[in-house]
N, C-alpha and C positions, 0 to 999 in steps of 0.2 A: 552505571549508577542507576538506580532502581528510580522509577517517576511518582508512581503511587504507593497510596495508602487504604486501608479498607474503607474506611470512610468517604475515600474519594468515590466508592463505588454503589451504585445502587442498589444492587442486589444481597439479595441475604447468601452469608457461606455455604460453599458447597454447593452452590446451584449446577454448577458444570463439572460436578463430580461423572467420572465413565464417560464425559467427551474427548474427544482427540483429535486436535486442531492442528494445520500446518500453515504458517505463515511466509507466504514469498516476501523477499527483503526485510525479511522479520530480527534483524541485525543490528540495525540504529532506527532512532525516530517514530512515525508512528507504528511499523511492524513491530518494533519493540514493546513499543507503550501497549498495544493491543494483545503481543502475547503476558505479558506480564495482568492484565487483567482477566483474562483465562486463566492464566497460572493460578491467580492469587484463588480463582473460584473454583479450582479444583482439579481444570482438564487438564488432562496431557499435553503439553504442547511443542509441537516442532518447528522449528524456523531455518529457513535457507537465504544463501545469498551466498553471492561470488567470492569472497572475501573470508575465507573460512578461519580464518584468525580471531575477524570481529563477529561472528557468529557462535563461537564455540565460547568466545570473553562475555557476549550478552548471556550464553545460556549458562555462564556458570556465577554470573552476576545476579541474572533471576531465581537460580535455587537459591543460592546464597544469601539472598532477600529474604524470599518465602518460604521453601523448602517446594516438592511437588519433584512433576519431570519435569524438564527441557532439555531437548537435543538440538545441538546448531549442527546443520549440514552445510556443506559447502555444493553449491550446486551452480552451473550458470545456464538459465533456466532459456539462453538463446539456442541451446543446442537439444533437441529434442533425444534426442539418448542419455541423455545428462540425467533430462527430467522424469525418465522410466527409469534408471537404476537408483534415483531421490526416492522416487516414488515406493516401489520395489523395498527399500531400506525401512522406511513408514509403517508397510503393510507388514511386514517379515521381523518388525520389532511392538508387534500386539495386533493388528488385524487392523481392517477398515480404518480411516478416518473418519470423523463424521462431520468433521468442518475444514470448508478453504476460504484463504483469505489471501484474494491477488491483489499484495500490495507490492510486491516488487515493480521497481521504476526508471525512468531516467528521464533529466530534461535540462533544460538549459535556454539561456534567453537567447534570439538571434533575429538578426534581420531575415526575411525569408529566402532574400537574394544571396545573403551569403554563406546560404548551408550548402556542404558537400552532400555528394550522395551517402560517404560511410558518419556524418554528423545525423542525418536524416534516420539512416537505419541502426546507428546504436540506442533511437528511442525505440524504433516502431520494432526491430525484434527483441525487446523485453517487454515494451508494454502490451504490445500486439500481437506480437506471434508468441512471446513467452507465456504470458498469461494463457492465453488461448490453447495452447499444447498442456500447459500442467494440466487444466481445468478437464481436457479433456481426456488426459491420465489417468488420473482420477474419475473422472464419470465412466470411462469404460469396465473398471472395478466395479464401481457402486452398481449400474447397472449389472453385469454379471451373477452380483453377490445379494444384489437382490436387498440393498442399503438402501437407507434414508440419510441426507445427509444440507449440509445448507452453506451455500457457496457465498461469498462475498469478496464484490471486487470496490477496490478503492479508486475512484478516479477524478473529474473536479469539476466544477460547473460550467467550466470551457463546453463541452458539450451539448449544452443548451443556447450560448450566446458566442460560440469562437473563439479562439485563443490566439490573437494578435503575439507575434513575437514569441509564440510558444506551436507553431504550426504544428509539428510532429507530433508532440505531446498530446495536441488539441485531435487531432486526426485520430490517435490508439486510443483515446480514452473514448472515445466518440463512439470506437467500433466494438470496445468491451462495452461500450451501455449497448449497445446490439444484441452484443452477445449474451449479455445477461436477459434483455427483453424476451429474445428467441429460442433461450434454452432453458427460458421458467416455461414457456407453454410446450417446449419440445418434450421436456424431461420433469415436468410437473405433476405429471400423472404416476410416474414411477417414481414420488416419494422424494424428488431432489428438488429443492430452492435454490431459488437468485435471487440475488439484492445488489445493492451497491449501494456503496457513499459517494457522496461528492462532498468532501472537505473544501472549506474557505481556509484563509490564512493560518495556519500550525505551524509558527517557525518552528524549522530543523538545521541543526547545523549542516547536513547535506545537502538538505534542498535549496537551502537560504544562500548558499557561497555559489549556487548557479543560476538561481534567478534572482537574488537581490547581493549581485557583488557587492562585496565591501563594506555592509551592515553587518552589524551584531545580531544574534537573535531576541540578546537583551531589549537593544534598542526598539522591538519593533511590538511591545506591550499594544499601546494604543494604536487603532489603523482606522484614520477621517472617513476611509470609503465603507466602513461596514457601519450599517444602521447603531447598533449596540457599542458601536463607538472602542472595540478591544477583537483582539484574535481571538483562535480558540485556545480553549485549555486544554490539555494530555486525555485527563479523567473524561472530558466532556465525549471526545471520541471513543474510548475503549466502552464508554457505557453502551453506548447507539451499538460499535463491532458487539460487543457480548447479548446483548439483544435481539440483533440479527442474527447468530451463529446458535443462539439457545432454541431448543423447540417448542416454546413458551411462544415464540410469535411464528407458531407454525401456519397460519394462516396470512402471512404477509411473504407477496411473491411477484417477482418481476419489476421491482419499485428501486428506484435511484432517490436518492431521500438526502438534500441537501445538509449539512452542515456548516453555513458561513455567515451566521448571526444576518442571512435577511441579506447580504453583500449582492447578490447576481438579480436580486428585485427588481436591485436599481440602476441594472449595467455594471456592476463593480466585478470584483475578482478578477479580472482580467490584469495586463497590463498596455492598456491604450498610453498610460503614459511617458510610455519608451518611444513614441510618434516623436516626441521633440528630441532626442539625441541625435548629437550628430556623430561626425567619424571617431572624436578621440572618446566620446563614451562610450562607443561600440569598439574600439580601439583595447579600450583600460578594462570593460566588462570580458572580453577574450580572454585577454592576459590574464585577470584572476579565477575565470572559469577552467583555465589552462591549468594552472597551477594548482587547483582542487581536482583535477581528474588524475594529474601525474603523480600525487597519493594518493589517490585511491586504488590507483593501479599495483603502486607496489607493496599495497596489501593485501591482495587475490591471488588466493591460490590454485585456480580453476581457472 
């Protein structure tokens, strides 16, 4: 189901007319919401993610809105051959891309004692190494071809203050704000940007059934820890992604640029509050974080 509206958006139509965006986990939530606001403004846009069911239902949910392209690929972007024949697919149906956007993710809440090693690594090689491999997919192109192009990765304000109970999570996103810092001045000169967001609270139904078991996303309108007293809205982020990705702020580069109404100011966004659980809520948050991954699994086709 489609999020926005034109009005939700800032900018005047057509502004992203002849760009061509690919978004990782651009499937559900805010990959969605983000290609749908390129869509709406014009660009081409492609979106991937493991699950090639729900990627191929968003992109035909988003024409079906707006009109424009979308392609859903199915791609699973841990496996670097995956993400050269994605890639490859991209270039081979119109040339270049000229925006990426690393939001594909995973995470989950956990005591740090009781992660496994393959718990550990189903974050760090998507957020870390997969992002990392597309990004640099793609920049070997651009580079080659002699493109301009303006990369955005999504990651969360954990990287500035820690992510208690979100270790892995905390650790990849930490190492793409790195990667974004060192590859605006690496590759800055040859015409390519880095940015990043750091979104605050955006419930999603996938993100919310593994670090906030057993809430609604309805329920979680107002949130005490953010100054501004509310989450974020859909529109609010696709305006910031379309912003970044446009060559309208081609003089902004290497910048991580918070979105969480002012929350991480004041030590917020975090989850310090999971310190008082004892066994059965770390018990009952498994059990339902279990039961959100064993569907999502039998819906990947990759």
């Amino acid at each position: 189901m489609a999020e926005l509206a034109m009005d939700d958006l800032m900018f005047r139509p057509g502004l992203m007319k002849g760009q061509r965006i690919l978004i990782t986990g651009g499937g559900t939530g805010l990959g969605k919401v983000m290609a749908e606001g390129c869509l709406m403004l014009g660009a081409e846009v492609y979106i991937c993610g493991r699950r090639g069911g729900v990627v191929d239902a968003a992109a035909k949910d988003l024409t079906d809105a707006h009109g424009g392209k979308c392609v859903g690929l199915a791609c699973d972007i841990r496996v670097p051959e995956a993400i050269a024949e994605m890639v490859d697919t991209v270039w081979a149906d119109g040339g270049a891309i000229t925006g990426l956007v690393n939001n594909a993710a995973g995470n989950f809440i956990s005591r740090t004692e009781d992660l496994s090693p393959r718990g550990f690594d189903a974050i760090a090689n998507i957020v870390f190494r997969g992002s990392f491999f597309v990004t640099q997919e793609c920049g070997k192109r651009w580079l080659a071809e002699g493109k301009h192009a303006s990369v955005v990765s999504i990651l969360t304000t954990w990287v500035w203050h820690g992510g208690p109970f979100t270790v892995p999570s905390a650790m990849s996103k930490a190492g793409l704000n790195v990667m974004t810092q060192s590859l605006a001045v690496e590759w800055g000169n040859r015409g390519i940007r880095f940015n990043a967001i750091a979104p605050g609270p955006f419930p999603t139904e996938g993100a919310w059934a593994r670090l906030n078991p057993g809430a609604g996303t309805e329920s979680e309108a107002k949130d005490p820890t953010v100054p501004l007293d509310r989450n974020g809205e859909m529109r609010e982020l696709a305006n910031l992604a379309v912003y970044l990705l446009d060559p309208g702020s081609a003089y902004v580069n290497g910048q991580t640029i918070a979105i969480d109404g002012g929350s991480h100011l004041r030590g917020g966004g975090g989850f310090n509050r999971l310190a008082a659980w004892g066994d059965a809520e770390w018990e009952a948050a498994r059990d339902s974080i279990r039961s959100t991954n064993e569907k999502d699994r039998a819906q990947r086709t990759v």
